[in-house]
C-alpha angles and dihedrals in degrees: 000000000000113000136213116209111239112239110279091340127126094226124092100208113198118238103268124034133200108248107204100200090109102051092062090059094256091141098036139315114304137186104268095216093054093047092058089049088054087057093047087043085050094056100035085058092056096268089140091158112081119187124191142144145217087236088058103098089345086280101331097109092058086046090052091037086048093064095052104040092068094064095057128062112274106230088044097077129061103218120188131177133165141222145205100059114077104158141007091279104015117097126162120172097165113133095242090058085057098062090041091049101054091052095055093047092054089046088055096045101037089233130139093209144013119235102207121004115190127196097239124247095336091200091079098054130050100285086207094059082051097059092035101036123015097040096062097038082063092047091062082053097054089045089064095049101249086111122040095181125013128208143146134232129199130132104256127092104222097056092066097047090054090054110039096059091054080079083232102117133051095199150025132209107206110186126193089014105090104057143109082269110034125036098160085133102074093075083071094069111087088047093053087049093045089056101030090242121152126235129221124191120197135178101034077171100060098221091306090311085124102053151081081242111104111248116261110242096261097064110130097211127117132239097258087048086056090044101056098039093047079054091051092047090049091052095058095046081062088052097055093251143098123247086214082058094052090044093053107052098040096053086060098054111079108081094210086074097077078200153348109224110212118188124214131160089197125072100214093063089048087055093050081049088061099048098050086063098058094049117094111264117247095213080175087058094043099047086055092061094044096056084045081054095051112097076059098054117153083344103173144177140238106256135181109340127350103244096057083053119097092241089169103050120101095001100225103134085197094064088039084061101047 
């Protein structure tokens, strides 16, 4: 699979990378066997980055994770997990739960060292305590050798462009804002180049916004924002295509994005995945469902507190509200 070298990392990611949310249940319960044949499908297929998190089934992924890693050679996976979110409402960023947190994480995952630890969804804690306290909390960690590159992930934008300019983190994980419908990333960008840090995008599906899937109950979109992408799924039905296929394929073009992390507890969709990447990709196509996506551009949601959340950009009170 092609790879994109991450910022000033030393790690090459390939283009698309296995998210492991799912397989700890994190979604629903799933069949735990199944869900330990999707990781071995992932990394058979070239899905060499493998993404997870103490918060995803509060532990489970890096279990499940923990009984896989061991089989394959060590240097030839990228592994990543995150910290300081361990349940809906339970958020610690204090230095001392770093350190705690990355042991348990190796425990669970019968590994010597973390390749990339991120501070987890940044907008529900004091941004402020991330960049004084928890980042270098995480650099003494990589000093001894438990981290080798440190980063934070989260939704909104400005979060991101506090953090990457402290010179404290060597990647970012952006999820929902590189998609058909929402490019808000890319202003990113110049900032990561500036610093030689690395970006991730996750989620080219927007929690199924983008696809033909209903939406699960906590979805956060209008109904204006269900109406028009149901209208763009249907569309390419009518086409002979798929919207998660176009989805798919354009969220992995831009070379400034190392990765896009996707997430599947079932191998077969894993497999079709694959193979999208490797179809020619219809831009005519492509430009048709963004201009049915339009009226939806860059369309966001309010995360984590209100004062992490780009309330000024774009203006729409409506979308500020969703």
């Amino acid at each position: 699979m092609q790879t994109r070298k991450l910022g000033n990392t030393p790690y090459h990611l390939p283009i698309l990378g296995f998210g492991a949310s799912s397989i700890g249940a994190e979604f629903g319960q799933r069949d735990w066997s199944a869900s330990l044949d999707a990781v071995r499908t992932a990394i058979e297929l070239g899905l060499s980055f493998i993404d997870t998190a103490a918060y995803y089934g509060r532990g489970m992924s890096e279990i499940l994770l923990g009984q896989i890693l061991h089989e394959y050679p060590r240097e030839s996976l990228v592994i990543s997990t995150k910290l300081g979110r361990y349940a809906p409402n339970h958020f610690d960023f204090s230095a001392k739960r770093v350190s705690e947190s990355i042991d348990v994480s190796l425990e669970r995952m019968r590994l010597d060292y973390l390749d990339i630890v991120f501070c987890h969804d940044i907008e529900y804690g004091d941004v402020n305590q991330v960049i004084e306290e928890t980042l270098p909390a995480l650099a003494l960690q990589k000093a001894k050798g438990k981290v080798r590159c440190i980063g934070v992930s989260g939704y909104p934008m400005r979060n991101f462009e506090r953090v990457i300019p402290t010179g404290l983190v060597d990647c970012v994980i952006t999820y929902n804002h590189y998609t058909l419908q929402n490019d808000m990333a890319t202003r990113l960008i110049p900032l990561a180049e500036k610093h030689g840090v690395g970006l991730i995008n996750a989620a080219p599906f927007s929690a199924r916004l983008l696809t033909h899937m209903p939406l699960p109950p906590w979805h956060k979109a209008t109904p204006e924002v269900r109406n028009v992408a149901a209208q763009a799924a249907a569309f390419c039905k009518e086409q002979g295509t798929s919207i998660e296929k176009l989805a798919l394929q354009y969220s992995i073009q831009n070379p400034a994005f190392a990765s896009c992390l996707v997430g599947s507890a079932r191998s077969e969709e894993l497999k079709q995945l694959v193979r999208w990447l490797g179809e020619s990709v219809d831009w005519d196509l492509i430009g048709k469902v963004k201009e049915i996506l339009k009226p939806i551009h860059n369309w966001y949601y309010i995360e984590g507190r209100p004062e992490n959340n780009d309330l000024t950009w774009p203006t729409s009170t409506q979308w500020q509200d969703a």
